[in-house]
C-alpha positions in Angstrom: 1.4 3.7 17.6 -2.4 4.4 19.7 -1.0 1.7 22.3 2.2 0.0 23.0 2.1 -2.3 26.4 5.3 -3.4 26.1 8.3 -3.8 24.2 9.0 -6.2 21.8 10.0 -8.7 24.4 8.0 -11.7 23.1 7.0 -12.3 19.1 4.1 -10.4 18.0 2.1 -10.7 15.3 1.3 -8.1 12.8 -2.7 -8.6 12.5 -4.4 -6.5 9.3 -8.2 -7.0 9.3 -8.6 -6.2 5.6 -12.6 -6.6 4.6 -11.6 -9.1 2.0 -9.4 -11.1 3.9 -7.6 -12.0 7.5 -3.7 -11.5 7.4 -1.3 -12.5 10.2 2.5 -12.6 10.3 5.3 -13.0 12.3 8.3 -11.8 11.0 12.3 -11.8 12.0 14.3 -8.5 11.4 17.8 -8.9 10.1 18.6 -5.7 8.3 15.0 -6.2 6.1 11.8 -7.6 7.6 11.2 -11.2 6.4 7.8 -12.9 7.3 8.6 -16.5 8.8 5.4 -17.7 9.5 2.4 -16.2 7.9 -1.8 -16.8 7.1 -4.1 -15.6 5.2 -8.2 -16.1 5.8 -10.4 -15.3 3.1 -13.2 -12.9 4.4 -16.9 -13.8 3.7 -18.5 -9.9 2.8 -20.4 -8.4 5.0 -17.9 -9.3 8.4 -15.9 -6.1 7.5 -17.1 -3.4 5.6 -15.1 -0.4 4.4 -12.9 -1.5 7.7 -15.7 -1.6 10.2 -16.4 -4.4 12.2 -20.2 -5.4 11.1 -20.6 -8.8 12.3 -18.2 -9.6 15.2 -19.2 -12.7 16.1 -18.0 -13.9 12.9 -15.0 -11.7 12.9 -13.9 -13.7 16.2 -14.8 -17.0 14.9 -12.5 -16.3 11.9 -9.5 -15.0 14.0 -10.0 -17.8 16.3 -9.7 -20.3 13.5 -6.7 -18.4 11.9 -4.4 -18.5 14.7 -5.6 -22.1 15.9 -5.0 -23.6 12.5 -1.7 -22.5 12.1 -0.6 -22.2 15.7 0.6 -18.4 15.7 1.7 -16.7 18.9 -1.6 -14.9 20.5 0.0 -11.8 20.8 -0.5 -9.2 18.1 -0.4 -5.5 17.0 -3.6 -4.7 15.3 -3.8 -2.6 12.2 -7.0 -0.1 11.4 -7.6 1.4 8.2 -11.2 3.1 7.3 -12.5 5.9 5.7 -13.3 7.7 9.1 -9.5 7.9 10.3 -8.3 11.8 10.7 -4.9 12.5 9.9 -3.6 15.8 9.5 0.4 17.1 9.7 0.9 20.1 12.2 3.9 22.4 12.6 4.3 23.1 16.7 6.6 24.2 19.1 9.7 24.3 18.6 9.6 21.8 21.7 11.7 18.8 22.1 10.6 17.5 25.4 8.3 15.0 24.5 6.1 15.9 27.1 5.7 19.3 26.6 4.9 18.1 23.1 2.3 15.8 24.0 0.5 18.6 25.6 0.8 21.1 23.0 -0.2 18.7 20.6 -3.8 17.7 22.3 -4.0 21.4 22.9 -3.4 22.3 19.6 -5.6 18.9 18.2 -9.5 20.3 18.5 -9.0 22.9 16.6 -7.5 20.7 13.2 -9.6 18.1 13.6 -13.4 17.3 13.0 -13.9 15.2 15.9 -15.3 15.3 19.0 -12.1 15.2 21.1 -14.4 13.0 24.3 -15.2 10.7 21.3 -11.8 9.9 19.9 -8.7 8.3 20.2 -5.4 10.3 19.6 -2.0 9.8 18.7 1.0 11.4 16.9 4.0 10.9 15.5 6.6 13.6 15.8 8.3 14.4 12.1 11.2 16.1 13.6 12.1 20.2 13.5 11.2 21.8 10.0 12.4 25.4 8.8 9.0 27.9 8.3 8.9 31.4 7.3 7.5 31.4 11.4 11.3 30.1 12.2 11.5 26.4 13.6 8.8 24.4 14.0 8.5 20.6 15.3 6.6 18.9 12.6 3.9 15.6 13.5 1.4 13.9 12.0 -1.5 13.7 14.7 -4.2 10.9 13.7 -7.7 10.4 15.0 -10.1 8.0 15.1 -13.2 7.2 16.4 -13.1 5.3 19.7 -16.4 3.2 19.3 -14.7 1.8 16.0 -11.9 1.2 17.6 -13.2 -0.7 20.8 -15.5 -3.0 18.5 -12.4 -4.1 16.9 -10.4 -4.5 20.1 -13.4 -6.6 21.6 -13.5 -9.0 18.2 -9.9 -9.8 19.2 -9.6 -10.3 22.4 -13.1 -12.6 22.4 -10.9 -15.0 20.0 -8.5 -15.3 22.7 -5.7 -13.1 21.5 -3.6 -10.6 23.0 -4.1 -7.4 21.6 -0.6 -5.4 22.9 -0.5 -2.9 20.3 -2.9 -0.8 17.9 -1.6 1.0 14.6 -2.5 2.1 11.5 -2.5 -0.3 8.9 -0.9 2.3 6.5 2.0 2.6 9.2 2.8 -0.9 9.0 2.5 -1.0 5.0 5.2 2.1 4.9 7.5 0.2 7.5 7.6 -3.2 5.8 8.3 -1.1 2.4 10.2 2.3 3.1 13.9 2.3 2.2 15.5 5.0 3.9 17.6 7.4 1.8 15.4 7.6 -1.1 15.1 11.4 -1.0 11.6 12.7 -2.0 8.4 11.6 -0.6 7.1 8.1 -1.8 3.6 7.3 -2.9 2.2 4.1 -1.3 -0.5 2.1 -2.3 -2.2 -1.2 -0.7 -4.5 -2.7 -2.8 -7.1 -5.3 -1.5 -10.3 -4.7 -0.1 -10.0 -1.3 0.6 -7.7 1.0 -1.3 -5.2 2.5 1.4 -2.9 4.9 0.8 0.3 6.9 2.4 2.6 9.4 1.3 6.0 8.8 3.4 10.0 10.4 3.8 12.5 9.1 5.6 11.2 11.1 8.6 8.0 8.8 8.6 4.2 8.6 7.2 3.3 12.2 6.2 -0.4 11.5 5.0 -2.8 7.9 4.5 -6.4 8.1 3.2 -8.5 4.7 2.9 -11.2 4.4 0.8 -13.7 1.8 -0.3 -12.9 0.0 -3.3 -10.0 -2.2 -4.5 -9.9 -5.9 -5.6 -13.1 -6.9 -4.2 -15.7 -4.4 -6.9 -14.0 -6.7 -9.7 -14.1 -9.9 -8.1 -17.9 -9.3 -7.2 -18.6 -8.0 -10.7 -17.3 -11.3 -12.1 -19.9 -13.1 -9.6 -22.4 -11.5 -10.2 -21.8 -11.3 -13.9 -20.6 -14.4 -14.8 -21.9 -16.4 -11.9 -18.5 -17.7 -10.3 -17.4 -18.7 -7.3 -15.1 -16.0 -5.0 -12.5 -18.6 -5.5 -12.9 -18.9 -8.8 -13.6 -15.5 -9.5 -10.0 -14.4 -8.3 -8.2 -17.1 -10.3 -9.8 -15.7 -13.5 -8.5 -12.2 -12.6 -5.2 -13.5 -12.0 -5.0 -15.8 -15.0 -6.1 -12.9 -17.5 -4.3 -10.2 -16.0 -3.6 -7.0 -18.2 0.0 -8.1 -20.0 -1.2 -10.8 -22.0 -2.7 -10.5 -25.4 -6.6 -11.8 -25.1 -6.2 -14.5 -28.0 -2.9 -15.9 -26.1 -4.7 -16.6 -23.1 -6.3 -20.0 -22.5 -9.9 -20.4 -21.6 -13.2 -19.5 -22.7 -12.8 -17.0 -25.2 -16.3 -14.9 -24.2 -15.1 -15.3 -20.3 -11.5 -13.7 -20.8 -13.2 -11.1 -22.5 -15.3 -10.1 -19.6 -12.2 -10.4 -16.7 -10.5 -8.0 -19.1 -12.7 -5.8 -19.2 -13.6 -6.1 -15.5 -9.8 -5.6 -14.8 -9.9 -2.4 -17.4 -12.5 -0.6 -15.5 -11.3 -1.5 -12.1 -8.0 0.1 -12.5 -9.3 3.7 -14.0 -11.6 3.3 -10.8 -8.5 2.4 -8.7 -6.4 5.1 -10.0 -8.7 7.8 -10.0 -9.2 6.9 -6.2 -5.4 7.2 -5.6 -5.0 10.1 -7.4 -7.9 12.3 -5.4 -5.9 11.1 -2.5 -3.0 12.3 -3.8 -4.5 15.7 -5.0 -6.2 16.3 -1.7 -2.5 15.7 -0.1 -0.5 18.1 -2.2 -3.2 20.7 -1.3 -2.0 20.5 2.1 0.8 23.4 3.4 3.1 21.5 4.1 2.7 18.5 1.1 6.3 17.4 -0.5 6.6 16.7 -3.9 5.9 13.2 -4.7 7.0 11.3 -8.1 6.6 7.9 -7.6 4.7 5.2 -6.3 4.9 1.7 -5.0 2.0 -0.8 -5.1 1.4 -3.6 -2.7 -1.5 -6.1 -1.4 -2.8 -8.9 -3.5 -2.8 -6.7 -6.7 1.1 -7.3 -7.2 -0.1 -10.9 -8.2 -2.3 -9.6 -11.2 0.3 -9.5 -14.0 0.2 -5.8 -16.0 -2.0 -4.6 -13.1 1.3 -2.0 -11.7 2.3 -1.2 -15.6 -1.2 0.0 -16.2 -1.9 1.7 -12.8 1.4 3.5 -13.5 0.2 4.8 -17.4 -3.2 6.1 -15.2 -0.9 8.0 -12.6 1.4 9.3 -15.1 3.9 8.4 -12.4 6.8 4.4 -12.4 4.7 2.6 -9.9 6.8 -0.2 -8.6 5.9 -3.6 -6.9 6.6 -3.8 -3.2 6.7 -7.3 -0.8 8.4 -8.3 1.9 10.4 -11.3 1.9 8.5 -14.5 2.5 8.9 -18.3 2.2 9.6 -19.5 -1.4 6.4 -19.9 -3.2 4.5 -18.5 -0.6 1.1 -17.7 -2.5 -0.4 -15.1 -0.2 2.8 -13.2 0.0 0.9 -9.7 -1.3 -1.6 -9.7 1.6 1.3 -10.5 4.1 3.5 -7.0 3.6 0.9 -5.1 5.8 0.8 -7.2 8.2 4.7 -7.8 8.4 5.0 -4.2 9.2 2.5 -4.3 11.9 4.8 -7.5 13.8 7.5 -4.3 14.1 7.8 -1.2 15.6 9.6 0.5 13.7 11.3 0.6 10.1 14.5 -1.7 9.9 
């Protein structure tokens, strides 16, 4: 998306720098994208935070060991999601050249968004030609971010020795490792992990994405705080619990379950009130498409009931979504994002 160098003449690596965690895959395309070799670094906090790079030494030290330990190609395609990213759909034109639409986009840009243009980097994604009560219009999602942000990222990578060939939202790559084209009506999507990312998509591409702090990482910290676990352990409990199960069928300490319940309980109101201001603030928007679903991803599939009860909060079937990964494969939630960053485009 922001930069491209090349084709995809060599593998590249889809790279999400979540603040909970490291993701890298490399995928093969056959139809559907299917991750065959991925990794997954857990994040110490404080490295990331709310998407940011905080500490980059550390941030290079952990890329550095990711990719050495498990020998992945050292070119990748970096995904960005934070709070601070602008993205607003514009109806232009009509122009087809692209261009003409280039320019009339950055002319039209300053006056949509609250950025200083000298300050920011800009891209777009044209949506295709829409009817209006103006008569045609070429539709595109213009998104903005702040180029200081950006270039601390950029500078983490490359310092571990990697190649960084492309840059895209992280919410691109989550819609084109889970979008199946033909389904009609916009689709609510909703990565769940150290951040709580979300996009609204068609079949024409990404029409909205909103990050915000929050996700998995405010329960597993309650728990550590609370109960005085470990990270490592803290996640297993959440897992093990979950929000299907009947408390007095789950092994363990009886006082323990109780609080990961409840811990779980509170995180996804918190969660789905999140997702739904995101959603409301979308559907405000002139152009906003109806939206009736929803599909959940990141390492909240794992968390058995954690979709069912999300979904009763949304009033809306949220679905799981993955891409395909080796059998077993433990990490395979934080991979999808990253999987669509390793493409270009949706299969």
């Amino acid at each position: 998306m922001f930069k491209n160098r090349r084709r995809q003449e060599k593998t590249i690596v889809g790279l999400e720098m979540d603040p909970s965690h490291l993701a890298a895959a490399q995928v093969a395309v056959n139809g559907r994208i299917a991750v065959t070799k991925g990794a997954v670094a857990t994040l110490r906090p404080g490295i990331l935070r709310d998407g940011e790079v905080v500490d980059p030494v550390a941030l290079t030290e952990a890329l550095r060991s990711l990719f050495a330990e498990h020998e992945l190609p050292t070119q990748v395609r970096l995904g960005i999601a934070n709070q601070r990213i602008v993205v607003r759909t514009l109806d232009v034109g009509p122009v087809t050249d692209p261009k003409a639409l280039e320019a009339l986009v950055r002319a039209e840009a300053p006056n949509h968004l609250p950025v200083p243009m000298d300050e920011a980097v800009l891209d777009f994604q044209p949506l295709g030609e829409v009817d209006t009560p103006a008569g045609p219009r070429t539709r595109v999602v213009i998104v903005a971010l702040r180029r200081d942000m950006v270039d601390r990222m950029i500078a983490a990578t490359r310092e571990a020795g990697l190649d960084v060939v492309g840059i895209d939202l992280s919410a691109f790559g989550m819609v084109r490792a889970l979008h199946a084209p033909g389904t009609g009506s916009a689709v609510l999507y909703v990565n769940l992990a150290g951040l709580i990312n979300v996009a609204v998509a068609n079949d024409t591409g990404c029409l909205f994405t909103r990050a915000a702090s929050g996700g998995l990482e405010p329960m597993v910290q309650s728990l550590i705080e609370r109960r005085g676990l470990t990270a490592e352990h803290a996640r297993g409990w959440v897992q093990h619990v979950g929000l299907a199960t009947p408390l007095d069928e789950i092994e363990g300490d009886a006082e323990l379950v109780a609080v990961v319940r409840q811990t779980l309980e509170e995180g996804v109101h918190t969660v789905a009130d999140t997702v739904r201001n995101s959603l409301n603030f979308y559907r405000m928007q002139e152009n906003a498409e109806s939206v009736d679903r929803a599909v959940l991803t990141g390492p909240a599939v794992a968390i058995p009931g954690f979709a069912a009860r999300l979904s009763e909060q949304l009033q809306m079937p949220v679905e799981t979504g993955l891409v395909a990964v080796r059998e077993g494969d433990a990490d395979m939630g934080r991979l999808t994002v990253a999987a669509g960053l390793a493409v270009d485009e949706t299969p």
